[in-house]
N, C-alpha and C positions, 0 to 999 in steps of 0.2 A: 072958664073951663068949657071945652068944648062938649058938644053933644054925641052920644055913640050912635058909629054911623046906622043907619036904618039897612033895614032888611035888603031891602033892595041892589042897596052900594056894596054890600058885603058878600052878594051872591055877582054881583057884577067885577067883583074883582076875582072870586073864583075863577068866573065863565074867564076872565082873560090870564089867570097864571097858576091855573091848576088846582093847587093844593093850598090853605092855608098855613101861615108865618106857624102856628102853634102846632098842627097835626103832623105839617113835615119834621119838626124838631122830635115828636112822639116817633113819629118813623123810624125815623135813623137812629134813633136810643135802642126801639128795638131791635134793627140788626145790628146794632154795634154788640149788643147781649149776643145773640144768637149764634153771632162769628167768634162771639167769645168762651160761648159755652162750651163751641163742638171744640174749639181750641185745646179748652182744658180736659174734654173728654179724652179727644184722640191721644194728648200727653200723657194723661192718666193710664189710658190701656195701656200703653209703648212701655211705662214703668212698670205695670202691673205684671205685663207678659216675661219683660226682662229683655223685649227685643230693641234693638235696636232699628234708628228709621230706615225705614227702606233704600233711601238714598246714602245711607251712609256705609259705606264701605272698609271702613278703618278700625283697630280694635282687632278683640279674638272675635271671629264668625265663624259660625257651624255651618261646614262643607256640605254635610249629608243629611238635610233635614226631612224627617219624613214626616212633617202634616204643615200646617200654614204659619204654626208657631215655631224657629227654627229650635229653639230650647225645651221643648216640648215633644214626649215619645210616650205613645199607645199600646200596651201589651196585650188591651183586652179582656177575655176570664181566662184567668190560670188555674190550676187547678191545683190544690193545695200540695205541697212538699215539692213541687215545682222551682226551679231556681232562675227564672230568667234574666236574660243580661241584654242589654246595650249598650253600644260605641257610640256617643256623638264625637263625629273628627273639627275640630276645632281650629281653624286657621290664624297665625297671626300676619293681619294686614295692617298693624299699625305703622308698617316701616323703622321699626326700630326693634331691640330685645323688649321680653315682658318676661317677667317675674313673677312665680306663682307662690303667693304669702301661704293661702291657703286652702284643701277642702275640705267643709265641711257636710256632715251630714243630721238630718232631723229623728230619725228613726233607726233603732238596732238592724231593724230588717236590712237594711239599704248600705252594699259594700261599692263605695269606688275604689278605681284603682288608676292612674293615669300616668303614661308613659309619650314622654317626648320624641319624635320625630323628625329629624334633621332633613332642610333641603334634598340633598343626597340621598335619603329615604332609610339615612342608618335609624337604628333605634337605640333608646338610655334603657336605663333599668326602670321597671313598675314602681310607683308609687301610691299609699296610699292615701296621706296627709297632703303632700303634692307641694309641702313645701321646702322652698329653694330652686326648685327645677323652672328654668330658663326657657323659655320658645323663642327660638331666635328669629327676626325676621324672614318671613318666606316658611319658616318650618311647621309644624302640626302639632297638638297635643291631641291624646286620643284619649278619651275621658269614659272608661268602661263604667257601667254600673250595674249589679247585681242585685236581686232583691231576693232575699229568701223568704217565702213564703210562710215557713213556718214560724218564723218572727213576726208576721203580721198580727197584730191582736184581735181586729175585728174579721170575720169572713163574711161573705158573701153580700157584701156591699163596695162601694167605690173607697178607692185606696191614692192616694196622691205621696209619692214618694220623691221628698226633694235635695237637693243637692248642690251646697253652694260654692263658688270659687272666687275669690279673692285675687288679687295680682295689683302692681303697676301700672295698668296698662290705662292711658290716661280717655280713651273712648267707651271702654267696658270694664270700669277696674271692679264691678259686681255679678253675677251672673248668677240664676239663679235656672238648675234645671228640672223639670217636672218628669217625671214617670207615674204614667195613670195605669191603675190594674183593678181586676174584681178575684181575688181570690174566690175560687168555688171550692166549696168543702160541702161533702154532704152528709159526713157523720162528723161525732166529736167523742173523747174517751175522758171519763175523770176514775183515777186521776189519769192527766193523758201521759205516763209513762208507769211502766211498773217496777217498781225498785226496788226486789226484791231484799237490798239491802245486805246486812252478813247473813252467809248462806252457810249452815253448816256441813262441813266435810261428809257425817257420816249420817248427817239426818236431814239432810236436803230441804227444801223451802218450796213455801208454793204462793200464790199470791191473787190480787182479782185485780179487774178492767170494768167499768158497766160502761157498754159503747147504744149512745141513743143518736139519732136523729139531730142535725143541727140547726134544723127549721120545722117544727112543731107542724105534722102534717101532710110534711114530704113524704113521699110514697116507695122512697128509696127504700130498701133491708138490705141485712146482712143478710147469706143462706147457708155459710160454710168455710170453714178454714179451708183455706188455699193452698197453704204449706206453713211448716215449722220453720225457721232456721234458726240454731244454736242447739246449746246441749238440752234442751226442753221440752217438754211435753204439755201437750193444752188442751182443752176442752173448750167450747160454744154453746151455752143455751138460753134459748128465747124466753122472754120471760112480761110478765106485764106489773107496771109498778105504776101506781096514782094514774089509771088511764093510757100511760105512754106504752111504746114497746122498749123493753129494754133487753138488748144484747151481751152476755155475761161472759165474759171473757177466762176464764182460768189456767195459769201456767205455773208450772211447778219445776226447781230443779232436782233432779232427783241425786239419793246421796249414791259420794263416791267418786263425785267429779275431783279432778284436780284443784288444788289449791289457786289462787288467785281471782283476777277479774274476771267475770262472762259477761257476754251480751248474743243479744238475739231478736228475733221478732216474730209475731206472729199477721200473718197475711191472711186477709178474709174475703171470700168472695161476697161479690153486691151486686144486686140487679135494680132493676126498675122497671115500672111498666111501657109495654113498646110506646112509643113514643118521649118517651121524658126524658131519654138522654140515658148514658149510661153513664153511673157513678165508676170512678175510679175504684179498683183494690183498698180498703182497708186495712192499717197497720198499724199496731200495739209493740213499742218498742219493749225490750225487755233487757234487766241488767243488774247486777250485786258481783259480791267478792265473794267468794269462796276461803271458807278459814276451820279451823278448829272448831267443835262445839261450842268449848267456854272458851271466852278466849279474856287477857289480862289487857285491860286502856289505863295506861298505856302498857307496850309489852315486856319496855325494860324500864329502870329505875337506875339513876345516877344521882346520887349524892353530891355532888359536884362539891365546892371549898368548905369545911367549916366555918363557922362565924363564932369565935372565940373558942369557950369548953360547953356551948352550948350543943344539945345532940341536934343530928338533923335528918327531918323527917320528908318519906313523901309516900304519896297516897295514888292508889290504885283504883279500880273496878274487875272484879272476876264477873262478868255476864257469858250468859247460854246465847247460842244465836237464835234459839227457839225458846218463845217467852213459855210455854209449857214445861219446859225442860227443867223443871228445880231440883235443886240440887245441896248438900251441904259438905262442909269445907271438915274430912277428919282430922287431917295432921298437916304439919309444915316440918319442914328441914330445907337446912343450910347446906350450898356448895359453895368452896371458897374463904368462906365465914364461920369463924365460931358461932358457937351458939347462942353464946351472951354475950356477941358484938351489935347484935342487931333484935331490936326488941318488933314484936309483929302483934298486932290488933287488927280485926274482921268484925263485920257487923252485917246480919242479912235486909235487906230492904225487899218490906211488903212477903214476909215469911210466911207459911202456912204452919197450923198446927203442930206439925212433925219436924217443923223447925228449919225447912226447905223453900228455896230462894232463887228464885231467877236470875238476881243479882246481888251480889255483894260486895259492900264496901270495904278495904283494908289501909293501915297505915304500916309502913316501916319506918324504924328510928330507928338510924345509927349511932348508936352511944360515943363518947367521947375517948374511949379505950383503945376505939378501931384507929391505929395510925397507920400504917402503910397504906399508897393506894395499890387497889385491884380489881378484878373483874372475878365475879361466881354468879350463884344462880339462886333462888329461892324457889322448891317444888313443893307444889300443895295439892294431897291427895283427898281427890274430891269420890260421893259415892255418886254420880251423874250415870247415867244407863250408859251411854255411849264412850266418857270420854273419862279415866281414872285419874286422871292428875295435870295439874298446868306447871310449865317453867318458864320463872318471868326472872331478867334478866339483871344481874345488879352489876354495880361500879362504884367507885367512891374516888374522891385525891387524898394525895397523903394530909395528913394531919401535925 
């Protein structure tokens, strides 16, 4: 066995060929890693962003990119109830058709809509699924996207809204596009709409808003309604609860209005101190139906087929639109109907003393006698302050 060479022989083969047999083998291990790392990094990002390599030309590519990332668009801070929209124009340089399966979207907030572009520059119809729609080579798809802000759930933080597409297309059959935003909002209302719900015709409805602060500290207020719009009337006062400042909102509709739906809102002015930006207008939507006092859920009553000679029943609610409003049930009669074709039971729920009810429950049963079919009415004279009697609607088939 031979002897290892001596110090000397081993520094003498250095001095003539550089590097030893073992450290250049460590060498080259570690640049083979290092070329391999950035390899898999620079892949990783390319996937991650959704772009394609730079050299590569073929596939849908976006025309009109506005930052480094071509799938990628910057709104900035919006300011809440804002709707902003972007076009990415989306080229197909595959040389062939592509077929778009589908898009999708991650978030309610976030509306596409994408419409085909032909060579020629004619245009298809808007889509919003986008599937079936063709880019033919040489033509465009133009890939709108809207974000409504007040779908957004968090405010005034970073908001990443995405949007994916699907196709054929054998260089980018994925695509996946970003929209960055910061919602600003600087108040918040709970609840944030006021519903006033059924409005009585002749006793009108009122309702509350408590509008604070959406970041504990901000130096933003309210100072003053702005204006009304709808049939309504409102009030504003500043109030302090647990520390905070609280903003109280109240709007009423008053009685008299016409029957059906309303809507409205109330606008508030906001300031801040000079330099801090000025808060947008505050707005408290507002909105109900307008009906009858009491009104009959439902408001007509159909008996629809018998089932043998058994009788048949259905069941009602007479309610006040105003939970104050109680009320009790004197008499009933028949239009239409005899008397003793149709048997009637009421029960008051959550009754006071005097025997008066917000609301109460009723059944009709249609006895087995009634054959013909027809149409009448059942009126029930109530002693309510406002409103002396309900007509709820009947029906039956022949028998």
């Amino acid at each position: 066995m031979d002897a290892p060479p001596s110090t000397s022989a081993e520094s003498a083969r250095v001095r003539k060929h550089g590097i030893p047999a073992r450290a250049s083998t460590t060498l080259v291990s570690a640049l083979l890693c290092a070329l391999s790392c950035w390899a898999c990094t620079e892949s990783a990002t390319r996937l991650a962003e959704g772009t394609p390599n730079a050299a590569q030309a073929s596939g849908l590519v976006v025309a009109n990119p506005t930052s480094d990332r071509p799938w990628f668009h910057d709104f900035g801070d919006i300011p809440y109830g804002a709707r902003p929209r972007h076009v990415f124009v989306i080229e197909n340089r595959e040389g062939r058709d592509v077929r778009v399966q589908d898009i999708q979207t991650v978030c309610w907030c976030t509306q596409p809509s994408a419409v085909v572009v032909q060579p020629d520059g004619s245009r298809g119809e808007p889509s919003a699924e986008g599937k079936g729609l063709v880019v033919p080579a040489g033509g465009k798809l133009e890939l709108a996207i809207l974000v409504d802000t007040k779908l957004v759930e968090k405010m005034n933080i970073d908001k990443l809204a995405l949007v994916r597409l699907r196709s054929d297309s054998q260089a980018t059959p994925y695509l996946s596009f970003e929209l960055h935003l910061v919602v600003k909002r600087a108040f918040r209302s709970v609840p944030a709409e006021m519903d006033l719900g059924r409005v009585g015709h002749l006793s009108g409805k009122a309702g509350r808003v408590d509008c604070t602060v959406e970041i504990k500290g901000d130096p933003a207020r309210i100072v003053a309604i702005e204006r009304i719009d709808g049939p309504f009337e409102a009030t504003l006062q500043e109030t302090m609860i647990a520390g905070e400042t609280v903003w109280i909102v109240g709007a009423s509709a008053p009685p008299g209005l016409p029957k059906g739906p309303i809507s409205g809102r109330v606008v508030l002015r906001t300031e801040a101190p000079q330099g801090a930006g000025q808060p947008a207008p505050w707005e408290v939507p507002i909105f109900g139906v307008v009906v009858d006092d009491v009104v009959s859920l439902p408001p007509n009553l159909s008996f629809g087929l018998p089932q043998g000679e058994a009788p048949t029943r259905m069941g009602f609610d007479l309610v006040a639109s105003m939970q104050v409003d109680r009320f009790r049930i004197l008499e009933a009669r028949f239009e239409g109907y005899a008397q003793d074709e149709i048997g009637l039971e009421w029960t008051p729920i959550d009754a006071d003393e005097a025997g008066r009810a917000a609301r109460w429950r009723g059944e009709a049963t249609l006895t087995s006698g009634a054959a013909p079919a027809r149409q009448g009415s059942l009126v029930l004279l109530l002693d309510h302050p406002l409103q002396q009697e309900v007509l709820i609607g009947l029906s039956s088939a022949a028998r």
